[in-house]
C-alpha positions in Angstrom: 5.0 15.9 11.7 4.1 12.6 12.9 0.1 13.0 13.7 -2.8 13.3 11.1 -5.2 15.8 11.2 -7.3 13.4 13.4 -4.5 12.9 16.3 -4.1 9.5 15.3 -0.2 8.7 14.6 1.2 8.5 11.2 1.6 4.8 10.1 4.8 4.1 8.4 5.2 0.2 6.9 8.5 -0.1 6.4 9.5 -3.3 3.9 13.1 -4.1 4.3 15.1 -7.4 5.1 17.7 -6.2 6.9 16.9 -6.7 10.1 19.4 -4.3 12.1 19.0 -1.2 9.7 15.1 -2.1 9.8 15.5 -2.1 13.9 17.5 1.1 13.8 14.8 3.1 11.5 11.5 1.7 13.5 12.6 2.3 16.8 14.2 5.7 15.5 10.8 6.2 14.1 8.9 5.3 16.9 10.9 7.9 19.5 9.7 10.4 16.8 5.7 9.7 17.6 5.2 7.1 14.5 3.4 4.0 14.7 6.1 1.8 12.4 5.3 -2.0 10.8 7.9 -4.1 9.5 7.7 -6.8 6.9 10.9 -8.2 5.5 9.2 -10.2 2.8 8.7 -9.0 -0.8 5.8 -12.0 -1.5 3.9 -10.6 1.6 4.4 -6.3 1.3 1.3 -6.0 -0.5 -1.1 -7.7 1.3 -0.5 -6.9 4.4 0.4 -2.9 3.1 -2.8 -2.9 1.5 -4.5 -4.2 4.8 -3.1 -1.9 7.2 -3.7 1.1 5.1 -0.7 3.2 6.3 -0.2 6.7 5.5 3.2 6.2 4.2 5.3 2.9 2.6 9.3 2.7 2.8 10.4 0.1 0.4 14.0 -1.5 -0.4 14.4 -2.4 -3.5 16.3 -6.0 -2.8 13.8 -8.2 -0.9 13.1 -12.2 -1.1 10.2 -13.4 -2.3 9.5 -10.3 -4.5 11.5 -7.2 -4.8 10.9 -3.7 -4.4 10.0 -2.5 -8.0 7.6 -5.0 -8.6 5.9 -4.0 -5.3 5.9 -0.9 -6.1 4.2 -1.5 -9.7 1.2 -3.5 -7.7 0.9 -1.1 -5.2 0.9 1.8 -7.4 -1.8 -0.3 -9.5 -4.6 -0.1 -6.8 -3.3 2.9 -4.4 -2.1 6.0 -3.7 -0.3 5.6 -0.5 3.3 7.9 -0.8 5.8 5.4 -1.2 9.7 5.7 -0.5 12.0 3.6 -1.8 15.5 2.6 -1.0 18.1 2.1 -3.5 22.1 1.5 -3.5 24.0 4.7 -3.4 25.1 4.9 -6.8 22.6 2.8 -8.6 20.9 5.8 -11.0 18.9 2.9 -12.9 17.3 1.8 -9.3 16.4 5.6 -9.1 15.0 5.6 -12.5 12.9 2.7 -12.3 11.6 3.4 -9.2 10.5 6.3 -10.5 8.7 4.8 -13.6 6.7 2.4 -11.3 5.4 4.9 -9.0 7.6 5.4 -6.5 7.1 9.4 -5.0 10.8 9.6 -3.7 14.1 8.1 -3.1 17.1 7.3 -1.0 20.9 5.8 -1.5 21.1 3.4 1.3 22.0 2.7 3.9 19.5 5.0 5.5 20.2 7.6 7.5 17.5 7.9 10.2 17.2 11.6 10.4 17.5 12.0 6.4 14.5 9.8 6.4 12.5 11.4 9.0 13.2 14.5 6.7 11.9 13.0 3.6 9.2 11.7 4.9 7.6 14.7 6.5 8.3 16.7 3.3 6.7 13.9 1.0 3.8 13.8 3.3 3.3 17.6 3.9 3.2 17.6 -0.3 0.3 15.0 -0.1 -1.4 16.7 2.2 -0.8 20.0 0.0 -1.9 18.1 -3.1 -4.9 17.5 -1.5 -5.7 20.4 -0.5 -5.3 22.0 -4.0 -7.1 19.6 -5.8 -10.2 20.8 -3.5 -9.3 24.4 -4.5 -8.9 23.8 -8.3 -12.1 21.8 -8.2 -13.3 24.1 -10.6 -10.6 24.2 -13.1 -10.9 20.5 -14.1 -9.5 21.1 -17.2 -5.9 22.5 -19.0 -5.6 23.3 -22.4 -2.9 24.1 -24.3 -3.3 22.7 -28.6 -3.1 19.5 -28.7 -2.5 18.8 -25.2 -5.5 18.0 -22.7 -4.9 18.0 -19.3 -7.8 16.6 -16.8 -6.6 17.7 -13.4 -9.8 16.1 -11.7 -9.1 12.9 -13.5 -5.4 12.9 -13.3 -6.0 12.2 -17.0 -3.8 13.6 -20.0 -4.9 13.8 -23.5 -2.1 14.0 -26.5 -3.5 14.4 -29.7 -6.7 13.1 -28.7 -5.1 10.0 -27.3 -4.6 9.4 -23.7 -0.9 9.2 -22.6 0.1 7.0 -19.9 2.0 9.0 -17.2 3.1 8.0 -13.7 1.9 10.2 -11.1 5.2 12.2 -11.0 5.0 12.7 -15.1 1.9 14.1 -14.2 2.1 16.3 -11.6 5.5 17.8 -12.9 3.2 18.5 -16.4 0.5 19.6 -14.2 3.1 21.8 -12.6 5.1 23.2 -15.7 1.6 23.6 -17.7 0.2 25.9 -15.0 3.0 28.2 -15.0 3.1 28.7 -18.4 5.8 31.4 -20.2 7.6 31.1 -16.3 11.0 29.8 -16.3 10.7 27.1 -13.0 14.2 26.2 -11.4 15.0 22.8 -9.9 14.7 23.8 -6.7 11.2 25.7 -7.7 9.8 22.2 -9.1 11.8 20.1 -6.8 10.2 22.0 -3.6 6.5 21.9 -5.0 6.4 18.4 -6.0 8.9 17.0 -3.2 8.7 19.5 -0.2 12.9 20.0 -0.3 14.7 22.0 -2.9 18.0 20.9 -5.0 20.7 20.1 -4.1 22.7 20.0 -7.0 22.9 16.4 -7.3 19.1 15.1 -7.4 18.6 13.8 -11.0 14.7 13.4 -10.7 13.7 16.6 -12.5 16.2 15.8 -15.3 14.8 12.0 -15.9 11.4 13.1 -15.6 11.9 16.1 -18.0 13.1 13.6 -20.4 10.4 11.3 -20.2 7.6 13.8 -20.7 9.7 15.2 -24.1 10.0 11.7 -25.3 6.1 11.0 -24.8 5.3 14.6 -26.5 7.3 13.9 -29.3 9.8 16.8 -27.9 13.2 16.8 -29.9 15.5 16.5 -26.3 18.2 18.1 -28.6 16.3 21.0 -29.9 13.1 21.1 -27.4 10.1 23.8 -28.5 7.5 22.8 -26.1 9.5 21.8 -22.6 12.8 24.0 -22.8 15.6 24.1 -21.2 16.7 27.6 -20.3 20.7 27.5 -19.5 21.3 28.0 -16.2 18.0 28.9 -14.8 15.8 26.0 -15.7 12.7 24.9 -17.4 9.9 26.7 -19.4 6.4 25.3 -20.5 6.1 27.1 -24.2 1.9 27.7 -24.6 2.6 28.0 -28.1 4.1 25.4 -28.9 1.3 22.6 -28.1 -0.9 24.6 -30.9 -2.9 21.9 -32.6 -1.0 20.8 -35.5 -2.6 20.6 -39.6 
């Protein structure tokens, strides 16, 4: 995949200060059809991702001027454009962070060109998914389960009747889990609908996000009732247990 639907090629804006590994990934990139922009400074990402409009943002997480997270956080703020980020190899709080600012997926650097190229056509193939199942669930704008509201047009949840801030993963993984009620989703179920690639038995994200949800919810992580974990198979959204309480 590297043309829209329009023919035009797919802009990635790559933001990393490493000039060789940035080299190696745009011309990589670029052999692969993609029109690639480099910026290697964190105080100017924004601006000039927010001018170019790309379809797609890869973003390291050490930068000078600004680094990656808080990028992230302002981009997220005003857009919607997938972003990627880089973090070290074994640096699970990078991974976690990124993904409670907004970022869509992750990679341990250094960066392997093809593992990117792979990443990046699943993330985009989900937007373009998404998308297109918003437009068919146009008229189900609305979830309910008790106490829980969820506004799929809106990309708005309601707890209680109070709104609950959730980052676009959170979201789509309750989105996800909600409209499958009473079915037991594996990892590599949820990891393959909300990231276009399934598990492979090292990914965390489903796990961190899982927790996050339950801790919003008020969802005892040691005894769970309304996100369970099922042993060995994987995650259940109970209907019942989101009954409004007295």
């Amino acid at each position: 995949m590297s043309q829209t639907n329009d023919s035009d090629p797919i802009h990635v804006f790559l933001v990393e200060d490493d000039q060789s590994l940035a080299s190696l990934v745009s011309d990589y990139l670029t052999l692969q059809g993609f029109k690639v922009s480099v910026e290697e400074r964190g105080d100017l990402a924004n601006e000039r991702i927010l001018a170019a409009q790309p379809n797609i943002v890869i973003l390291d997480i050490m930068l000078p001027g600004k680094n990656g997270l808080d990028i992230c956080r302002e981009l997220r703020a005003v857009s919607t454009i997938p972003i990627i980020m880089l973090t070290a190899r074994s640096d699970d709080i990078d991974q976690i962070v990124g993904l409670e600012v907004g970022a869509d997926d992750y990679i341990p650097k250094p960066a392997q060109p093809r593992l990117l190229l792979a990443r990046i056509n699943a993330l985009l193939r989900r937007v373009h998914s998404e998308k297109n199942e918003l437009t068919q669930q146009a008229k189900q704008s609305e979830i309910n389960f008790g106490d829980l509201s969820i506004q799929v047009q809106k990309q708005e949840v309601y707890w209680q009747q109070k709104l609950v801030e959730l980052t676009t993963n959170e979201f789509d993984l309750l989105y996800l889990l909600a409209n499958n009620a009473g079915t037991i989703l594996s990892r590599d179920d949820l990891l393959n609908q909300l990231r276009g690639f399934g598990y492979d038995g090292m990914d965390r994200t489903i796990d961190m996000l899982i927790s996050r949800l339950r801790k919003k919810f008020n969802d005892d992580p040691s005894k769970p009732k309304r996100i369970k974990t099922v042993w060995k198979k994987g995650y259940l959204f109970v209907a019942q247990a989101w009954a409004k309480e007295s």
